[in-house]
PDB file of N, CA, C and O in Angstrom:
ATOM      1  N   UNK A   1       7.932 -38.293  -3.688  1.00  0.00           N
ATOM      2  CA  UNK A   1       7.130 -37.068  -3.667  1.00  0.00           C
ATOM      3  C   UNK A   1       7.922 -35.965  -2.953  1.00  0.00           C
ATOM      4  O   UNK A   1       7.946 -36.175  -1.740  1.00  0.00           O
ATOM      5  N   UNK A   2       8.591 -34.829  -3.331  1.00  0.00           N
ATOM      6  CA  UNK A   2       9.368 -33.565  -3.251  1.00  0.00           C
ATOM      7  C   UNK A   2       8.159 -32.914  -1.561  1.00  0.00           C
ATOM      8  O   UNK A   2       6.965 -32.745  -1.811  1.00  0.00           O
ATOM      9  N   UNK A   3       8.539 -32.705  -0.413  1.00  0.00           N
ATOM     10  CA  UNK A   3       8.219 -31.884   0.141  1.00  0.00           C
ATOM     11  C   UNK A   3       8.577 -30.481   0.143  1.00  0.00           C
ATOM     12  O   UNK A   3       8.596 -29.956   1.256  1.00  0.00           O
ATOM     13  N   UNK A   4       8.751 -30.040  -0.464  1.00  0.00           N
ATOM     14  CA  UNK A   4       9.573 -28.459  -0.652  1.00  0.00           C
ATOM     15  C   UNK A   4       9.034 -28.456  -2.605  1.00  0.00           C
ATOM     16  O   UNK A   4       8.956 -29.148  -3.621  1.00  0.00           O
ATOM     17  N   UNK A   5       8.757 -26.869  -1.924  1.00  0.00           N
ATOM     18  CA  UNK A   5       7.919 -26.393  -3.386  1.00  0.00           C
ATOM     19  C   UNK A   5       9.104 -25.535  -3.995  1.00  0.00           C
ATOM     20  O   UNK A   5      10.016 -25.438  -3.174  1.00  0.00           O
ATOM     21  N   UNK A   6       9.331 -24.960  -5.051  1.00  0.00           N
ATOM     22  CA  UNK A   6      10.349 -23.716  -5.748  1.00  0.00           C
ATOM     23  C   UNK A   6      10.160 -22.342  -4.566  1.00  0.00           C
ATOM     24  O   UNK A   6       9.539 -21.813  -3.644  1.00  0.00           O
ATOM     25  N   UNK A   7      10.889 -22.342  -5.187  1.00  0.00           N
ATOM     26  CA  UNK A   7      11.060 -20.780  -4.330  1.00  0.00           C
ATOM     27  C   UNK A   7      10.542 -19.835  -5.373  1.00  0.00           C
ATOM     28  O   UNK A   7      10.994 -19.993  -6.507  1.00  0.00           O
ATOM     29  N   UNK A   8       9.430 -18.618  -5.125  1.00  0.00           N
ATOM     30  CA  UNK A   8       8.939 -17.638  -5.689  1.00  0.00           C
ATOM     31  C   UNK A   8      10.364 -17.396  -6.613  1.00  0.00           C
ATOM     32  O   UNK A   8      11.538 -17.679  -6.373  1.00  0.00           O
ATOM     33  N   UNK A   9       9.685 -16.719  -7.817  1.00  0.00           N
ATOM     34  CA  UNK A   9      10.839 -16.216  -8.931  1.00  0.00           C
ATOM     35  C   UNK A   9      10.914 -14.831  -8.253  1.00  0.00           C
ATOM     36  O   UNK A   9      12.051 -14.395  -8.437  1.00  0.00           O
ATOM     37  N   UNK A  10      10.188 -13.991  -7.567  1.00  0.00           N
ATOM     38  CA  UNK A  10      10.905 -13.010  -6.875  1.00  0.00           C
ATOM     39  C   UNK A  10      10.942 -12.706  -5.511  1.00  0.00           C
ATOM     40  O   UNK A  10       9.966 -13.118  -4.885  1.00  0.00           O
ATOM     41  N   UNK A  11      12.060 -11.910  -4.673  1.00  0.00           N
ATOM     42  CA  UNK A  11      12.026 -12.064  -3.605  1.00  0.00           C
ATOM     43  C   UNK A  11      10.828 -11.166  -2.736  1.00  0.00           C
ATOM     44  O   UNK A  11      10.446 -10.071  -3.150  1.00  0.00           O
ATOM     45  N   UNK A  12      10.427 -11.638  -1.787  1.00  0.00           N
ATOM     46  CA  UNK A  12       9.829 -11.019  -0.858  1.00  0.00           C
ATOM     47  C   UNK A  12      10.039  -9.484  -0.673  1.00  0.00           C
ATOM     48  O   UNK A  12      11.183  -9.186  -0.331  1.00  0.00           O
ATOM     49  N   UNK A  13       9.338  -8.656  -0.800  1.00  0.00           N
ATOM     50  CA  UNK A  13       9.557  -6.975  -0.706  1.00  0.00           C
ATOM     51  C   UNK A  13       8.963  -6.805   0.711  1.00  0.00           C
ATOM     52  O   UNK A  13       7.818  -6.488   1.035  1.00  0.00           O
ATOM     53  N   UNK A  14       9.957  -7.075   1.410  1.00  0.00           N
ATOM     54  CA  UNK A  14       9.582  -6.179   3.311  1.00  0.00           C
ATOM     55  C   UNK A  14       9.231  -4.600   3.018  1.00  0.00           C
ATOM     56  O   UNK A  14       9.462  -3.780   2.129  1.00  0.00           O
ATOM     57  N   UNK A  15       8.527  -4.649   4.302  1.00  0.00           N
ATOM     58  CA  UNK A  15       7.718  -3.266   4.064  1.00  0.00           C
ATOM     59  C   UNK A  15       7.271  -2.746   5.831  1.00  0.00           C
ATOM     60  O   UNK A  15       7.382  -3.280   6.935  1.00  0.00           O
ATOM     61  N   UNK A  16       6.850  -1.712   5.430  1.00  0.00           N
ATOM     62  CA  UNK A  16       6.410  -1.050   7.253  1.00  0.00           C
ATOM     63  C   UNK A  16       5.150  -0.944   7.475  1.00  0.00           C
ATOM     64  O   UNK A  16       5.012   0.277   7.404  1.00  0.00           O
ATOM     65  N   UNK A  17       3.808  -1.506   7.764  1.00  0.00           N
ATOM     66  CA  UNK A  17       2.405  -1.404   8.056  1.00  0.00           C
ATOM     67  C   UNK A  17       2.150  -0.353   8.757  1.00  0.00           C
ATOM     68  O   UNK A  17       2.524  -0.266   9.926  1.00  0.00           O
ATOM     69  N   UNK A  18       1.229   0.949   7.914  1.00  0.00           N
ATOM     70  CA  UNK A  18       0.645   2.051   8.944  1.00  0.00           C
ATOM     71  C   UNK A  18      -1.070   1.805   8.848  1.00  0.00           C
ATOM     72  O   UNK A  18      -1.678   1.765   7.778  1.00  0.00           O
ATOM     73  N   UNK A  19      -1.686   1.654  10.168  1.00  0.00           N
ATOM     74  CA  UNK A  19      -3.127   0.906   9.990  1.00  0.00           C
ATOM     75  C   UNK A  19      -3.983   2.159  10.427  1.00  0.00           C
ATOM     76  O   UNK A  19      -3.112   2.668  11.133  1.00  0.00           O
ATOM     77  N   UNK A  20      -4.794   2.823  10.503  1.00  0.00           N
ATOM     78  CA  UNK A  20      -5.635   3.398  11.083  1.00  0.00           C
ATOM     79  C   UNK A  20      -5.716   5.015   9.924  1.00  0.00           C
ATOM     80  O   UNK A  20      -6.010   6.125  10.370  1.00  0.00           O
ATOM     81  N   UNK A  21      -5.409   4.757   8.569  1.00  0.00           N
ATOM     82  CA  UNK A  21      -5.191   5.900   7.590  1.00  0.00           C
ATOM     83  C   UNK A  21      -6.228   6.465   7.616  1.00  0.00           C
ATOM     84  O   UNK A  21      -7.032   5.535   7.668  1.00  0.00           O
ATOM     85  N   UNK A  22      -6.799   7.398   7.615  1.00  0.00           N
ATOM     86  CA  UNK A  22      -7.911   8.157   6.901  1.00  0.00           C
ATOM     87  C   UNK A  22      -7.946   8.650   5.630  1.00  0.00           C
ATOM     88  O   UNK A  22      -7.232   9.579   5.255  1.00  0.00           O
ATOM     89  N   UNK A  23      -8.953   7.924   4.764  1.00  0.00           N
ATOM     90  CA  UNK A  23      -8.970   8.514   3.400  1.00  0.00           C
ATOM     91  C   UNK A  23      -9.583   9.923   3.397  1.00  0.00           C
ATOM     92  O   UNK A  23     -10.562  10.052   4.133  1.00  0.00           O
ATOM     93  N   UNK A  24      -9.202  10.959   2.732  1.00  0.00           N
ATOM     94  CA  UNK A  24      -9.512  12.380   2.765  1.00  0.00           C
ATOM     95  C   UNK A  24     -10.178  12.068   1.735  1.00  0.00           C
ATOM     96  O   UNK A  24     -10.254  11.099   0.980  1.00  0.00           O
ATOM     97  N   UNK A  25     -11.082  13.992   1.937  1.00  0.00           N
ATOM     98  CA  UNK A  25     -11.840  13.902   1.136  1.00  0.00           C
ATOM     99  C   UNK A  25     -11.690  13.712  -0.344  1.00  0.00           C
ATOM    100  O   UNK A  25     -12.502  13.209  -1.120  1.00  0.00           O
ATOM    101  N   UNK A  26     -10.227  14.320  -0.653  1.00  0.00           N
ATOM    102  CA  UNK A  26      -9.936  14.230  -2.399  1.00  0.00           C
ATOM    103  C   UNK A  26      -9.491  12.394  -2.789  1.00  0.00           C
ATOM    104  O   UNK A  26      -8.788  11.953  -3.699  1.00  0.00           O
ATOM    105  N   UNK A  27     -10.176  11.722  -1.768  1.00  0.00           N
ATOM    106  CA  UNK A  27      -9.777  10.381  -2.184  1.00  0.00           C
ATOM    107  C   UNK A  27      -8.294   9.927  -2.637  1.00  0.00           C
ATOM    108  O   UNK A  27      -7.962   9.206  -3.578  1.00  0.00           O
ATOM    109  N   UNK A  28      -7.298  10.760  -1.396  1.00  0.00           N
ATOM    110  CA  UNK A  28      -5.993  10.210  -1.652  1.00  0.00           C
ATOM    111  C   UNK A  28      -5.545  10.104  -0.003  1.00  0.00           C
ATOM    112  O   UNK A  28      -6.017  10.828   0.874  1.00  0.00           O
ATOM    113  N   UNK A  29      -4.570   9.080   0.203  1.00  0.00           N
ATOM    114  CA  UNK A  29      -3.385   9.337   1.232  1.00  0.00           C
ATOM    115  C   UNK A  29      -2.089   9.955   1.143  1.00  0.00           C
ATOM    116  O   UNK A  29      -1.148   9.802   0.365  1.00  0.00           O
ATOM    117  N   UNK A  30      -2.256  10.584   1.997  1.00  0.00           N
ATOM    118  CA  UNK A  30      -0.296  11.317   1.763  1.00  0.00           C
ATOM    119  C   UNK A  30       0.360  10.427   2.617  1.00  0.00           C
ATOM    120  O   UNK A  30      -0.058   9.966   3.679  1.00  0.00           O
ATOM    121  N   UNK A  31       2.035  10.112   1.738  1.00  0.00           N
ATOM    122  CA  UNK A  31       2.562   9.279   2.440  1.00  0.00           C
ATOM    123  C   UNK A  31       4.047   9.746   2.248  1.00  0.00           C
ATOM    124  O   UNK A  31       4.668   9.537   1.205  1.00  0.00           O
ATOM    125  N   UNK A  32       4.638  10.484   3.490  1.00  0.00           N
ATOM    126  CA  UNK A  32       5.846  11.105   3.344  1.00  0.00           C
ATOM    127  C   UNK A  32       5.966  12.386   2.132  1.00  0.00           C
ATOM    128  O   UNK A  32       7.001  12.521   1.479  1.00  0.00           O
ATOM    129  N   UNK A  33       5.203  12.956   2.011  1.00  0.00           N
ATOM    130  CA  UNK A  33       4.394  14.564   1.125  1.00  0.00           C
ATOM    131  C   UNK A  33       4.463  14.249  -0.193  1.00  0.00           C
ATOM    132  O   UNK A  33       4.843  15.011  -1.082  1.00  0.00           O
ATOM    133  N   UNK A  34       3.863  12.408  -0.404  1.00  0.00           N
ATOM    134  CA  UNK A  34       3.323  12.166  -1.806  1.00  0.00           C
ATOM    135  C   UNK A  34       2.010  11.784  -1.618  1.00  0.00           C
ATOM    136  O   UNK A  34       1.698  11.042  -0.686  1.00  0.00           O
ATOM    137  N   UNK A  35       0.938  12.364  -2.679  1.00  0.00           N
ATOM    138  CA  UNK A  35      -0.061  11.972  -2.386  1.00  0.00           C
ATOM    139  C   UNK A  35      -0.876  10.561  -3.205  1.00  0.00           C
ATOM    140  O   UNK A  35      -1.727  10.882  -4.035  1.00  0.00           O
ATOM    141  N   UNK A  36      -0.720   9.589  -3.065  1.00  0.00           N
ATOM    142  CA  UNK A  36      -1.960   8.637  -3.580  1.00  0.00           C
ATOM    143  C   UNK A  36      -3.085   8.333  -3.608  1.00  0.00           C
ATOM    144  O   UNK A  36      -3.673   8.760  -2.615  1.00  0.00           O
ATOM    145  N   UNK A  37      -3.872   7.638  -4.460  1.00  0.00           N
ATOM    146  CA  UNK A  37      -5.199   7.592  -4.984  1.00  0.00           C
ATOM    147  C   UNK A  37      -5.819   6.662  -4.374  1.00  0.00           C
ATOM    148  O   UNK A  37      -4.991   5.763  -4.230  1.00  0.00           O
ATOM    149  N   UNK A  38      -7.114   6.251  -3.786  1.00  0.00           N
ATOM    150  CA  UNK A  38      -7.756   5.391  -3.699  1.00  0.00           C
ATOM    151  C   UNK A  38      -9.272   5.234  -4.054  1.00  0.00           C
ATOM    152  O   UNK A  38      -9.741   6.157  -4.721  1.00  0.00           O
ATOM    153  N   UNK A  39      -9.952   4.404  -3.777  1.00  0.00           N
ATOM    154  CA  UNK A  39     -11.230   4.383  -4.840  1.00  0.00           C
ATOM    155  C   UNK A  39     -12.096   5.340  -4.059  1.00  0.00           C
ATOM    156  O   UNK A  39     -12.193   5.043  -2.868  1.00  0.00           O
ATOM    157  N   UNK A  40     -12.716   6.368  -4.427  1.00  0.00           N
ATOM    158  CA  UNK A  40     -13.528   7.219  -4.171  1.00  0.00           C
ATOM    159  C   UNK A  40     -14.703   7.050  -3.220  1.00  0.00           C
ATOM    160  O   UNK A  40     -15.261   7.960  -2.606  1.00  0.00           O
ATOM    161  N   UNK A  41     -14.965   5.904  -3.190  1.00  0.00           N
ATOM    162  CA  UNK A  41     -16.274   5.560  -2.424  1.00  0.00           C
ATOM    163  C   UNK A  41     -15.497   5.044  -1.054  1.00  0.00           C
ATOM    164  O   UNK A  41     -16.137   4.241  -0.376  1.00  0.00           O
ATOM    165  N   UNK A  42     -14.025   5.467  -0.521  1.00  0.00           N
ATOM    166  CA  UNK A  42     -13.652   4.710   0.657  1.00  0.00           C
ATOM    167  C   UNK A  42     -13.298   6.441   1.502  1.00  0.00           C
ATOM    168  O   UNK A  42     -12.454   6.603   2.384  1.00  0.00           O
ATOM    169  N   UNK A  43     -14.141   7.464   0.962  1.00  0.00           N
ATOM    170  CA  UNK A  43     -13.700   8.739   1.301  1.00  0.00           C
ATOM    171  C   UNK A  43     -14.571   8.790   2.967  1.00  0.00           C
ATOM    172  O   UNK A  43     -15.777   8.683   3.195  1.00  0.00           O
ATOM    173  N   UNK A  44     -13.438   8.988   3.911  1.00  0.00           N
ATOM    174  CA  UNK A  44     -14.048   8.928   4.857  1.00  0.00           C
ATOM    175  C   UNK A  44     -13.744   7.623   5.796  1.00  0.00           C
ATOM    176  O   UNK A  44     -13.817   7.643   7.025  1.00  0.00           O
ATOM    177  N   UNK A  45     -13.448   6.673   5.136  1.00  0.00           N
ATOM    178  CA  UNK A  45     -13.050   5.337   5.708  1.00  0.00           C
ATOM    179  C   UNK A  45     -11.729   5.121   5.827  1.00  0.00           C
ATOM    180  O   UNK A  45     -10.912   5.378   4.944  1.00  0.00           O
ATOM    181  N   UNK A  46     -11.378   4.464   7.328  1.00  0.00           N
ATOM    182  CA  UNK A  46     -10.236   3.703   7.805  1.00  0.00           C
ATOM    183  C   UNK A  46      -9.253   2.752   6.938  1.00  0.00           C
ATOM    184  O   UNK A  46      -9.679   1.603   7.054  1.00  0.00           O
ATOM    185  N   UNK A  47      -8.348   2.779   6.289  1.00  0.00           N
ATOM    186  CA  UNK A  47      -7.424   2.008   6.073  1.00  0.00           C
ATOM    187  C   UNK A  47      -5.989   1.870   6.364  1.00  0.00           C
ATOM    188  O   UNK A  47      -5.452   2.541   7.244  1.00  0.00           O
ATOM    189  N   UNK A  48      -5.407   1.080   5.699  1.00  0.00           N
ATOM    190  CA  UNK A  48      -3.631   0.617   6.407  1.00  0.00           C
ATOM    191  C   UNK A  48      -3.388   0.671   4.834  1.00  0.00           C
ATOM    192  O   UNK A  48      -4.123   0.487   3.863  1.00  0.00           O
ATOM    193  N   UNK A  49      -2.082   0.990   4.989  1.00  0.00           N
ATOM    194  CA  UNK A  49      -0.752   1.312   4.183  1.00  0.00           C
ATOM    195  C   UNK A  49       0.100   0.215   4.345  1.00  0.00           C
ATOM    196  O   UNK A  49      -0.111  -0.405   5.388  1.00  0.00           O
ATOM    197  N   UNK A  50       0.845  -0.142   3.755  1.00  0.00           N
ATOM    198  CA  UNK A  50       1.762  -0.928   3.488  1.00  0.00           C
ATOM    199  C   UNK A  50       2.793  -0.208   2.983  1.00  0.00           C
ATOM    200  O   UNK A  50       2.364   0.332   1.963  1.00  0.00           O
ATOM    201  N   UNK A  51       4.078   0.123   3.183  1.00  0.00           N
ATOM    202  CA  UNK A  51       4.991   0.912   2.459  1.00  0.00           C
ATOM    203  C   UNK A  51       6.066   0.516   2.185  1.00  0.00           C
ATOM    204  O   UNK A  51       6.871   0.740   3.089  1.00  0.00           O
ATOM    205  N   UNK A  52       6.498  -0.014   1.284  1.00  0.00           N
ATOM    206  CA  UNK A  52       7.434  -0.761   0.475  1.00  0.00           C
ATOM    207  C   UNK A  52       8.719   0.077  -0.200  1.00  0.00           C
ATOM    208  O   UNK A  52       8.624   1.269  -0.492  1.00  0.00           O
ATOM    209  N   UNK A  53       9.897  -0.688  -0.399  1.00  0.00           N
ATOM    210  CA  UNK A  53      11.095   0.408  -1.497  1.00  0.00           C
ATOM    211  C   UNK A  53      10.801   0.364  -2.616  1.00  0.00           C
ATOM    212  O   UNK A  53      11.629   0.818  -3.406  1.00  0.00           O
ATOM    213  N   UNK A  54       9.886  -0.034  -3.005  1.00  0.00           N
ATOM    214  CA  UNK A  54       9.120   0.262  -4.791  1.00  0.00           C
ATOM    215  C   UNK A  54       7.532   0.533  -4.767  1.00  0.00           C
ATOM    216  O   UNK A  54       6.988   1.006  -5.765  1.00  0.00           O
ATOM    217  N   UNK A  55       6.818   0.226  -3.627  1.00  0.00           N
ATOM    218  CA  UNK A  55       5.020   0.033  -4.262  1.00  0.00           C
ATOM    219  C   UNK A  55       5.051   0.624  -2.526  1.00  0.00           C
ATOM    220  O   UNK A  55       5.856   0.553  -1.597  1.00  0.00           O
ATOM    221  N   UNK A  56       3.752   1.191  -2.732  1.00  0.00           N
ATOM    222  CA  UNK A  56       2.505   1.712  -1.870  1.00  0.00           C
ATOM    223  C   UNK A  56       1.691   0.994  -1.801  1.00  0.00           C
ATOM    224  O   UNK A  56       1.062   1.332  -2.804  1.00  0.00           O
ATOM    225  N   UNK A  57       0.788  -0.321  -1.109  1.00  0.00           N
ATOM    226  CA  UNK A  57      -0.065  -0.943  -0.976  1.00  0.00           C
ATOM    227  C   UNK A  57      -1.523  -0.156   0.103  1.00  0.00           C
ATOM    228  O   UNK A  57      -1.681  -0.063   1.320  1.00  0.00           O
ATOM    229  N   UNK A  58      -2.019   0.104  -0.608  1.00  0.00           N
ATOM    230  CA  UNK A  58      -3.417   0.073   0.632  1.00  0.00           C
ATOM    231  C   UNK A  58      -4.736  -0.426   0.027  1.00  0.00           C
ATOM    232  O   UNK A  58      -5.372  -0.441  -1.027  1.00  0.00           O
ATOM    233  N   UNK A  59      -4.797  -1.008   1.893  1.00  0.00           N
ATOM    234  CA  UNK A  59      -6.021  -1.870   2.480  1.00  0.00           C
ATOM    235  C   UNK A  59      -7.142  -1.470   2.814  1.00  0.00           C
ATOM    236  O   UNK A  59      -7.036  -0.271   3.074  1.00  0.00           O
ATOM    237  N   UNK A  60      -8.366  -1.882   2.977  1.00  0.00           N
ATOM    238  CA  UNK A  60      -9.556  -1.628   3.149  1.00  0.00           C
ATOM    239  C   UNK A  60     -10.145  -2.428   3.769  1.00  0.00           C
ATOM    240  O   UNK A  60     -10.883  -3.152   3.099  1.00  0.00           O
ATOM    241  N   UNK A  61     -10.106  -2.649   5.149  1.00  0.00           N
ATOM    242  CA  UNK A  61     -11.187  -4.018   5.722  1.00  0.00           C
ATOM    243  C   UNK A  61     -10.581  -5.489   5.187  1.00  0.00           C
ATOM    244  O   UNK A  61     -11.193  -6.498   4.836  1.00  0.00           O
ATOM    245  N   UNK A  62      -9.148  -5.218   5.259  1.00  0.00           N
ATOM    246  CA  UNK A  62      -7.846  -6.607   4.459  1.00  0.00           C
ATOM    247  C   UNK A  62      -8.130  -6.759   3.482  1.00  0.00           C
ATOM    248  O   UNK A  62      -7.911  -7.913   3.112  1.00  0.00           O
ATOM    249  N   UNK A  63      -8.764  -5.833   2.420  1.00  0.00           N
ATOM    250  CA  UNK A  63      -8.487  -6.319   1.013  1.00  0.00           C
ATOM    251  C   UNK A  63      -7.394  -4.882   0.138  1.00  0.00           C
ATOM    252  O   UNK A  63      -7.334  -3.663   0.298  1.00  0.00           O
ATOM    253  N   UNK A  64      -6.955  -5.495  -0.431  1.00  0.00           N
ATOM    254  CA  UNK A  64      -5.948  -4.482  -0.994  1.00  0.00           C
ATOM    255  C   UNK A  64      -6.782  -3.630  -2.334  1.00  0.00           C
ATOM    256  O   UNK A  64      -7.007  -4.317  -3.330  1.00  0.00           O
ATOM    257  N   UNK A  65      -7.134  -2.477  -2.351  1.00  0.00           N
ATOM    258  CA  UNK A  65      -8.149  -1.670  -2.746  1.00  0.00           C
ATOM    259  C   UNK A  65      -6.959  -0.481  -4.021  1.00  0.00           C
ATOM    260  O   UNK A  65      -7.394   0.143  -4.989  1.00  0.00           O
ATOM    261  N   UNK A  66      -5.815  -0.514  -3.655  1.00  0.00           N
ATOM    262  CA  UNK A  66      -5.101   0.547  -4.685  1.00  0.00           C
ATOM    263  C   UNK A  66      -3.422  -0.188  -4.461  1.00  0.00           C
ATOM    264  O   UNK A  66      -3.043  -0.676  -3.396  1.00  0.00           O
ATOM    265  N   UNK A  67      -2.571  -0.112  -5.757  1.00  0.00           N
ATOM    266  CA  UNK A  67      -1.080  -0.414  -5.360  1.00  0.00           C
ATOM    267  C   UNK A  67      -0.559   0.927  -6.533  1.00  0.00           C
ATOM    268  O   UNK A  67      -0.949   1.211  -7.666  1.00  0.00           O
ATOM    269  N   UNK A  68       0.351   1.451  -5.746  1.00  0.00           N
ATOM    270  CA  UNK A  68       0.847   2.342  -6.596  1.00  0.00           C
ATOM    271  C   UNK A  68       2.373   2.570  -6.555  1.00  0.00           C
ATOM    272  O   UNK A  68       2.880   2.486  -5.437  1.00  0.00           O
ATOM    273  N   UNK A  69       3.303   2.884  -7.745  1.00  0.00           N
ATOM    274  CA  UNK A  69       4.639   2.665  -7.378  1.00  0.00           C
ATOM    275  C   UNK A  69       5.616   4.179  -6.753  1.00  0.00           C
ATOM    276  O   UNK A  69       5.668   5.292  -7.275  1.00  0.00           O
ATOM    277  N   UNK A  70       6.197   3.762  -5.675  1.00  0.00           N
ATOM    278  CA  UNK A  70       6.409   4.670  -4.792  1.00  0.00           C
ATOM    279  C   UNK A  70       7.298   5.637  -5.215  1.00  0.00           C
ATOM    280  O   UNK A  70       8.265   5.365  -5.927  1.00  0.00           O
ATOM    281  N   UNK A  71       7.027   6.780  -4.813  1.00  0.00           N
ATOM    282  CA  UNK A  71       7.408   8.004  -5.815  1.00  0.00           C
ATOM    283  C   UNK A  71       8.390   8.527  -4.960  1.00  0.00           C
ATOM    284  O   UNK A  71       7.889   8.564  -3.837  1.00  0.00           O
ATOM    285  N   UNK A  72       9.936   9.094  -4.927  1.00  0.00           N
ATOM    286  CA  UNK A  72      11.146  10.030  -4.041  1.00  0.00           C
ATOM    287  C   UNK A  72      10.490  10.599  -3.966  1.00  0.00           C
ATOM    288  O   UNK A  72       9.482  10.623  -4.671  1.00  0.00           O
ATOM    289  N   UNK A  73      10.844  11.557  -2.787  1.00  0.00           N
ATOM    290  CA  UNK A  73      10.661  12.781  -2.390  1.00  0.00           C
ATOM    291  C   UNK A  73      11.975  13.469  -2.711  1.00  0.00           C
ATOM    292  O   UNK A  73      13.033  12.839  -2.684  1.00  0.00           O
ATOM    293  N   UNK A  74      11.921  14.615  -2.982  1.00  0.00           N
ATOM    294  CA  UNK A  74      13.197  15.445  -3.731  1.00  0.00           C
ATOM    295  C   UNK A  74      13.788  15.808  -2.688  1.00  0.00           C
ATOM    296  O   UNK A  74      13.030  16.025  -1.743  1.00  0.00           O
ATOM    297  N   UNK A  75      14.934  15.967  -2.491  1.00  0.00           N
ATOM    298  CA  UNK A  75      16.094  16.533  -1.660  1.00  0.00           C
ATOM    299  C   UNK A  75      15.590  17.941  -1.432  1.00  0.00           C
ATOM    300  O   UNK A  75      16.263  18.741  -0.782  1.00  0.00           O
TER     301      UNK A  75
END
């Protein structure tokens, strides 16, 4: 019986946790002067960011509520 499982087909995407977000009223977060979407009914409520070199993750009370893919900022 194998103790060791496969290794995920992709690697782990490290990222930087910002916790205490405020969703505005237009139901987005700005994150480095891009703005993202989250579900409308969290307008007003506390969440965390996750910020990744490809995806935007945010949380809601630890459930992941929006993922969006992370947009440059222009020079």
């Amino acid at each position: 019986m194998p103790c060791l499982q496969p290794l995920p087909a992709t690697s782990y995407d490290y990222g930087s946790w910002h916790p205490g977000i405020k969703i505005q009223r237009h139901y987005h977060v700005n994150v480095e002067g891009r703005d993202y979407s989250v579900p409308s009914h969290l307008i007003g409520e506390l969440g965390s960011l996750k910020i990744m070199a490809v995806t935007i993750e945010i949380y809601h009370d630890s459930t992941l509520v929006a993922v969006h893919p992370r947009r440059a900022v222009p020079p």
